[in-house]
Backbone as CSV, one residue per row, in Angstrom:
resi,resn,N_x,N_y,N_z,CA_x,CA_y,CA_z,C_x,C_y,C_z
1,UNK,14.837,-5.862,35.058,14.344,-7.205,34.942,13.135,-7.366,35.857
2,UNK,12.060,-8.156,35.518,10.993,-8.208,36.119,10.790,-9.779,37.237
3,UNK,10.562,-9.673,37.973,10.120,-10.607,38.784,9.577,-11.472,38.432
4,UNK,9.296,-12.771,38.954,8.043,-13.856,38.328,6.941,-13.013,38.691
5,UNK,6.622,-12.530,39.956,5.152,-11.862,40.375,5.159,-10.934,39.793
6,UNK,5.751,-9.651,39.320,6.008,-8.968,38.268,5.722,-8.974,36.902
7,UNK,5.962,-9.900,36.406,5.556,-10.586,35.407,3.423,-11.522,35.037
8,UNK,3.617,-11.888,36.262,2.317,-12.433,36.160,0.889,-11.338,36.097
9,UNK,1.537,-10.207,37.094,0.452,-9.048,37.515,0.903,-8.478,35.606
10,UNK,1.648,-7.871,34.901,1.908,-8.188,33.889,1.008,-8.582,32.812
11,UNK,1.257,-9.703,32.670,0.130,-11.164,31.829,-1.238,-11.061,32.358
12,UNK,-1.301,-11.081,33.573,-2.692,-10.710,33.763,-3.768,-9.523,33.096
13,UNK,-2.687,-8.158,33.837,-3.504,-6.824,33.091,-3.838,-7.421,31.356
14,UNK,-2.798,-7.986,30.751,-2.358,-7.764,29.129,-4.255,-8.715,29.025
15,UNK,-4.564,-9.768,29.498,-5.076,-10.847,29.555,-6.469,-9.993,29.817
16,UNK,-6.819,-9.380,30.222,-7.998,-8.569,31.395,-8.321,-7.879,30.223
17,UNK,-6.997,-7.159,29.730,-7.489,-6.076,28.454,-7.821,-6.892,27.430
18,UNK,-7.540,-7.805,27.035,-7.830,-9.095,25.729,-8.745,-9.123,25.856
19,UNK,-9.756,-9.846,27.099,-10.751,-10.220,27.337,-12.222,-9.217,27.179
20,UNK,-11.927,-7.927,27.950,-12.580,-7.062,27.404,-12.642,-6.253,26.033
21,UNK,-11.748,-6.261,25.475,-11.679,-5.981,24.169,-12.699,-7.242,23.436
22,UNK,-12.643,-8.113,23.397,-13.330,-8.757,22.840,-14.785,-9.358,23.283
23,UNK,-15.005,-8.511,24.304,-16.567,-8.789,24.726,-17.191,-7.130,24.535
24,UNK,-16.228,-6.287,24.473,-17.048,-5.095,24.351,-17.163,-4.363,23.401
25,UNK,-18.485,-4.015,23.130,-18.775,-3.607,21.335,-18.053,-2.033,21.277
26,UNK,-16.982,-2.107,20.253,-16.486,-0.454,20.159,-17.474,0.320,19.984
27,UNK,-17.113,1.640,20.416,-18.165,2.791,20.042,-17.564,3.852,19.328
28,UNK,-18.061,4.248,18.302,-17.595,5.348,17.344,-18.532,6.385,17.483
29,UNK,-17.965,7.459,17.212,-18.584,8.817,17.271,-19.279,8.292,15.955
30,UNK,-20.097,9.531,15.786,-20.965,9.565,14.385,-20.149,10.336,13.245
31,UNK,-19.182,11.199,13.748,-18.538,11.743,13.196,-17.729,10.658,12.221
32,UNK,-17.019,9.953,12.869,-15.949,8.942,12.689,-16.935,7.945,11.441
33,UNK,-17.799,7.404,11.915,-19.279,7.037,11.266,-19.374,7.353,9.355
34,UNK,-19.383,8.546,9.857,-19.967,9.210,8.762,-18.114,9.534,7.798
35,UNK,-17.304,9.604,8.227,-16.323,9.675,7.340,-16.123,8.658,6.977
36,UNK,-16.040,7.068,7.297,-16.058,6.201,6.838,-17.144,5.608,5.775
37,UNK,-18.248,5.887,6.054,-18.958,5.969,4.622,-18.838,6.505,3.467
38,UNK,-18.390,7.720,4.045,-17.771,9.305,2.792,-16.494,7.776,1.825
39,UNK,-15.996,7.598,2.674,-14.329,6.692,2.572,-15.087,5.718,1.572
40,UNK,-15.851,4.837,2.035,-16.577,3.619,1.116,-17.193,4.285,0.037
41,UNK,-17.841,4.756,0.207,-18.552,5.642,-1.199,-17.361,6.188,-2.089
42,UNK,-16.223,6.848,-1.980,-15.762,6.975,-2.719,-14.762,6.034,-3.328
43,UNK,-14.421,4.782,-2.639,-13.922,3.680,-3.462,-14.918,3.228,-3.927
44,UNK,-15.916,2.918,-3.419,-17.099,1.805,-4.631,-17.762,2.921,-6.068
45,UNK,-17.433,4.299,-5.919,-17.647,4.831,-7.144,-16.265,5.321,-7.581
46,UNK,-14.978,4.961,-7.966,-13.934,4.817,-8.389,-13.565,6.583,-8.323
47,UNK,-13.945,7.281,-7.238,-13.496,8.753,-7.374,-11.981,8.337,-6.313
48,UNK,-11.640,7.341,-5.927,-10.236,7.496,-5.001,-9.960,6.008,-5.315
49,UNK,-8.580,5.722,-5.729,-8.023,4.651,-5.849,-7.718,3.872,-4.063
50,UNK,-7.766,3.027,-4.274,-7.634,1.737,-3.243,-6.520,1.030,-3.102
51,UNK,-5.675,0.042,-2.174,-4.816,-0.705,-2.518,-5.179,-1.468,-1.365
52,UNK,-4.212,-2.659,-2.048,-5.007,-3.947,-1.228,-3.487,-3.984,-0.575
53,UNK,-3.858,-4.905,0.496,-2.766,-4.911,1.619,-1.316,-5.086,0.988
54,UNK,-1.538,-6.126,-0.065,0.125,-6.413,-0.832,0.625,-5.658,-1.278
55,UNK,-0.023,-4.504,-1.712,0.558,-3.093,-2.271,1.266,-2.766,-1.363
56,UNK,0.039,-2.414,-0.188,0.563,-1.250,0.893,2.015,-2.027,1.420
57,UNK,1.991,-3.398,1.326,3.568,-3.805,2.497,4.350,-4.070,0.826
58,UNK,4.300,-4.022,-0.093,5.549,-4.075,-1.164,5.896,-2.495,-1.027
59,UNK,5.239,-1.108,-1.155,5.688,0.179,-0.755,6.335,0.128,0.133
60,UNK,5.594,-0.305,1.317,6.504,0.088,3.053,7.561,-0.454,2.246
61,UNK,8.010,-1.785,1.938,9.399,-2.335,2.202,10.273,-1.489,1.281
62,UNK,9.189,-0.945,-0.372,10.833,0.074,-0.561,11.099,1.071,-0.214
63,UNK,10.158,1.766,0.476,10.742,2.728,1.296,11.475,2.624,2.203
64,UNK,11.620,1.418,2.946,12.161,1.649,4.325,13.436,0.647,4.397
């Protein structure tokens, strides 16, 4: 069980990381870059099927 001060140092870090996460621009390799285009290019020319989020969580649920 955690302490109140325990807890706050806690909320804080969680709070510190929020904050910078959302002021600091991610950085991707070029690598990473460039497979994600490969990725878009081949859904916008229909060589790889797609699914939209309702797919993907009606699967999860019968699988699991």
């Amino acid at each position: 069980m955690l302490t109140e001060r325990q807890k706050k140092a806690v909320l804080l870090l969680a709070e510190t990381f929020a904050q910078e996460a959302a002021t600091s621009e991610m950085e991707y390799s070029d690598t990473f870059l460039a497979d994600l285009d490969r990725r878009v290019s081949e859904l916008e020319n229909g060589s790889v099927k797609g699914y939209s989020w309702d797919e993907v969580r009606k699967r999860a649920k019968h699988k699991g």
